[in-house]
C-alpha positions in Angstrom: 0.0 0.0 0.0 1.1 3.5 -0.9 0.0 6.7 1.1 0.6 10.2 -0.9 1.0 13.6 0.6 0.1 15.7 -2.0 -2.4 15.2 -5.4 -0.6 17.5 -7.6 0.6 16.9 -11.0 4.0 15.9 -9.8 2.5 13.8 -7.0 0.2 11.8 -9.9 2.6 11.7 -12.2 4.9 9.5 -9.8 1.7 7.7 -9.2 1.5 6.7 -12.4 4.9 5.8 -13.0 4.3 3.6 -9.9 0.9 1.9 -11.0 2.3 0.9 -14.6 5.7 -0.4 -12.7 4.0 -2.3 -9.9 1.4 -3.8 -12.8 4.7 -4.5 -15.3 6.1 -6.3 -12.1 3.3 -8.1 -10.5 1.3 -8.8 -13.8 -1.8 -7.3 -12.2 -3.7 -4.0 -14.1 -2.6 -1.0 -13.0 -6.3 -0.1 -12.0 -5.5 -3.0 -9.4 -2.4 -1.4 -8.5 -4.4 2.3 -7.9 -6.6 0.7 -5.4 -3.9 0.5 -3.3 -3.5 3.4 -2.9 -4.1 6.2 -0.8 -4.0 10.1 -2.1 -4.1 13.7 0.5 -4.7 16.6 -1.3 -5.5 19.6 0.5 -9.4 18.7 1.8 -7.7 15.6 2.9 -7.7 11.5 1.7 -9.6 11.7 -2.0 -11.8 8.6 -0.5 -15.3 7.3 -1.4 -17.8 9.9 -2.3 -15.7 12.7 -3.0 -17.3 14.7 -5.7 -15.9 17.3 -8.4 -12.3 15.8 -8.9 -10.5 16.2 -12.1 -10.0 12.8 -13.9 -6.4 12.8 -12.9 -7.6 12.4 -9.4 -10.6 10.7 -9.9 -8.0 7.3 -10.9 -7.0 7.4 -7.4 -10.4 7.2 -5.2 -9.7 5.2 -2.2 -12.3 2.9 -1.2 -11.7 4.6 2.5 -13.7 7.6 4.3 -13.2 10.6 2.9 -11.0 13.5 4.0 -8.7 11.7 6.5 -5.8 13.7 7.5 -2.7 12.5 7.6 -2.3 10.4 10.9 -5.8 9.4 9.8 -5.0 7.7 7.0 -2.0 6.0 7.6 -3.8 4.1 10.3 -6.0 3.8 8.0 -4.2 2.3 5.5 -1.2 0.5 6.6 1.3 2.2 4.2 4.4 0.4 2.9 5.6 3.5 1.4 4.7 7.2 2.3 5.4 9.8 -0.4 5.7 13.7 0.6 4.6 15.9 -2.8 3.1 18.4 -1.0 4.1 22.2 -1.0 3.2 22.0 2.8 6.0 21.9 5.5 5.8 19.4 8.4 3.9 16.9 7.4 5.8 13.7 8.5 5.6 14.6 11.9 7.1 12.3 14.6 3.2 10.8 15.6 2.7 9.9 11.4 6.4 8.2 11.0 5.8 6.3 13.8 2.6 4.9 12.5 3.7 4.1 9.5 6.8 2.2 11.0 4.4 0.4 13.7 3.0 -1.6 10.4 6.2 -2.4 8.3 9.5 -3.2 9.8 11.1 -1.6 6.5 8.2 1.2 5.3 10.0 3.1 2.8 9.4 6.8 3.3 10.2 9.7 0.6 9.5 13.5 1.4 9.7 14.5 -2.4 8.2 18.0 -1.3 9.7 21.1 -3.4 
């Protein structure tokens, strides 16, 4: 599972990259690979019942509640890897890296952020 700070064209563009290398790898669609994943933009996790995205975002809908913060979604979701490609500061606070490192003895964590 993959948690993304951040929706923006950067942010979905490594997304994509992502989807089509985990589908190349695993032999599954990279529609399969989407669903596992988790997206922030700036109302929060883009989950179930969000209305009004742009098609770029609409490919990454979790099947979670919508607008989880941070914190919130990693517990959420479990992350093995937690992207920062936000233009926010502070983020990855202490509480969320610890979350994401109570799941996965490994969790691979990238603060991308410009």
């Amino acid at each position: 599972r993959i948690l993304c700070a951040g929706a923006g064209s950067s942010a979905l563009g490594i997304l994509e990259l992502t989807a089509q290398y985990i589908a190349k790898e695993t032999g599954m669609t990279e529609e399969e690979a989407r669903k596992k994943f988790y997206v922030l933009d700036s109302k929060g996790l883009i989950g179930t019942g969000r209305k009004g995205l742009n098609v770029d975002k609409a490919m990454f809908v979790a099947d979670a509640p919508d607008q989880l913060d941070l914190l919130e979604a990693a517990k959420f979701s479990k992350p093995h890897i937690l992207f920062g490609c936000s233009t926010i500061g502070g983020l990855f606070t202490d509480e969320v890296l610890k979350e994401v490192a109570s799941h996965h003895d490994n969790p691979l964590i990238m603060p991308l952020s410009n």
